[in-house]
N, C-alpha and C positions, 0 to 999 in steps of 0.2 A: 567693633572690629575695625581697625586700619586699611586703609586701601593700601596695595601690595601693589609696588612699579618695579615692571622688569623693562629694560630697555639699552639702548647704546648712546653713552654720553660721551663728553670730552672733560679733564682735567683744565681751570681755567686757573689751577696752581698746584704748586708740589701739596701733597700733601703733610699734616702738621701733628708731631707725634707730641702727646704733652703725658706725663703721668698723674692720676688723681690721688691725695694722701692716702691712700689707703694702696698704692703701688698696684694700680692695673691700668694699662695700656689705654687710651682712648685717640682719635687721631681725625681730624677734621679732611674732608676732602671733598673743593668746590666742583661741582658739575656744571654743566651745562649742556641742555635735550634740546635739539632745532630740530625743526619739517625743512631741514633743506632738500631743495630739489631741481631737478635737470627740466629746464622751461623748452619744448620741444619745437617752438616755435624759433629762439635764437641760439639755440643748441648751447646753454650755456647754463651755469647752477646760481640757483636764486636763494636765500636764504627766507624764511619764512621763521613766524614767530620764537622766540627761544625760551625755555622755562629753565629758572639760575636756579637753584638749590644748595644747600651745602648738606651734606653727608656726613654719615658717624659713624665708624666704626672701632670695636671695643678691642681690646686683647691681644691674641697672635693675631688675627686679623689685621689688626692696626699696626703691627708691627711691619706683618709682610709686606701692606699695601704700600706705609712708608718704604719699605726698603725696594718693594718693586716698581712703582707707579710714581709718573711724572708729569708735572706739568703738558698741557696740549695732547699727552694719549687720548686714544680713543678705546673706552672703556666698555665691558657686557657686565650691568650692574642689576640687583635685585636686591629691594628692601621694604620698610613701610615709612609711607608719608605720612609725617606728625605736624604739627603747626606748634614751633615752637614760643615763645613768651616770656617776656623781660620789662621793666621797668629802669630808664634812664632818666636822671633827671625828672622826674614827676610825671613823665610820658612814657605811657604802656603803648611797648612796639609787637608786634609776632610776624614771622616769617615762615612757610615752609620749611621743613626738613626731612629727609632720610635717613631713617634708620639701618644704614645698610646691611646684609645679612652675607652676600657674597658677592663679588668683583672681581673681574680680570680682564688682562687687556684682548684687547680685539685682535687676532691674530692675521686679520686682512690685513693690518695694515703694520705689523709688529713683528717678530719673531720672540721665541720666549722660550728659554732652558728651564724645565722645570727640574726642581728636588724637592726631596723632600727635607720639613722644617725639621731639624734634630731637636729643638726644644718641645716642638709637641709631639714626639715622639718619646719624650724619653721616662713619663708619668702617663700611664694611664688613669681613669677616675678609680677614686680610692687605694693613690698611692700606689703600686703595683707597677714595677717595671713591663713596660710592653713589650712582648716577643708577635713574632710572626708564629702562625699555626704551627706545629710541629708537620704535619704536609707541605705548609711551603715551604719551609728549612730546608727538608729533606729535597725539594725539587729542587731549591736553588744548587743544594752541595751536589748534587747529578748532575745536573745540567753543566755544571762548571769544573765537571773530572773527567779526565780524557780525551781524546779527538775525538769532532765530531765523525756520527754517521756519512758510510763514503754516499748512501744517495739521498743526502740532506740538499735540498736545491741553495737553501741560505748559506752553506756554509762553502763557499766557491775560491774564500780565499784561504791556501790551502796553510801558508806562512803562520795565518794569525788566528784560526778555525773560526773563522766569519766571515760578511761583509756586510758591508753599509748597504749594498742595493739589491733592492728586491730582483728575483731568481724569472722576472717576466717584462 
């Protein structure tokens, strides 16, 4: 079994979308994990050792990450660490590598709109278009017929029957 790294990296480049002849997504994404830290003595951040990796991920995955993720993010990443192996010139090299499993950015330091992918939505496995439960159909189509409830605390604004800020 593989050691499993979950942890907060940084992008030390865009990430790199390539397709393999067989037409699935694969996309390379450099990281870089450091022990930096605040030296209490000069009140000031000190970098300590860094560990470089480069990252894999396959599919939508690989698509999203390209489309979301950018050089210098700061990323919450989990995968498994492989030690990859190549032959150049006559010389056997290997390097670590991650297999990544899931990534996204750090929202300390980021904001981030999420949606959802219409491509992996729109095949479930074995061909089958996906629907939402017939329960939550049914909540959405209620939920979004008529004015709201008058002692609904969220729904304050009375124009547009919501608002953006919570009722406290």
């Amino acid at each position: 079994m593989l050691p499993t790294l979950t942890g907060v990296g940084r992008l030390t480049a865009d990430p790199e979308l390539r397709f393999t002849q067989a037409g699935k997504a694969v996309a390379s994404i450099p990281l870089a994990f450091n022990s930096r830290r605040k030296n209490p003595q000069t009140n000031e951040w000190e970098d300590g050792d860094v560990f470089y990796v480069r990252g894999t991920v396959w599919e939508r995955l690989a698509e999203n990450a390209t489309e979301t993720l950018a050089k210098g993010m700061e990323v919450l990443v989990t995968g498994e660490l492989r030690t990859e192996r190549w032959e150049k010139d006559g010389q056997k090299h290997e390097r670590p590598a991650l297999l990544i499993r899931s990534i996204a950015p750090n929202l300390a330091f980021a904001v981030a709109s999420v949606s959802k992918d219409p491509a992996s939505q729109q095949n479930a496995p074995g061909g089958q278009q996906q629907r939402p439960p017939q329960n939550q159909q049914r909540g959405q189509q209620q939920r979004h017929q008529g004015p709201p409830p008058q002692d609904d605390p969220w729904a304050v604004d009375q124009a547009n029957g919501y608002s953006n800020e919570p009722p406290f």
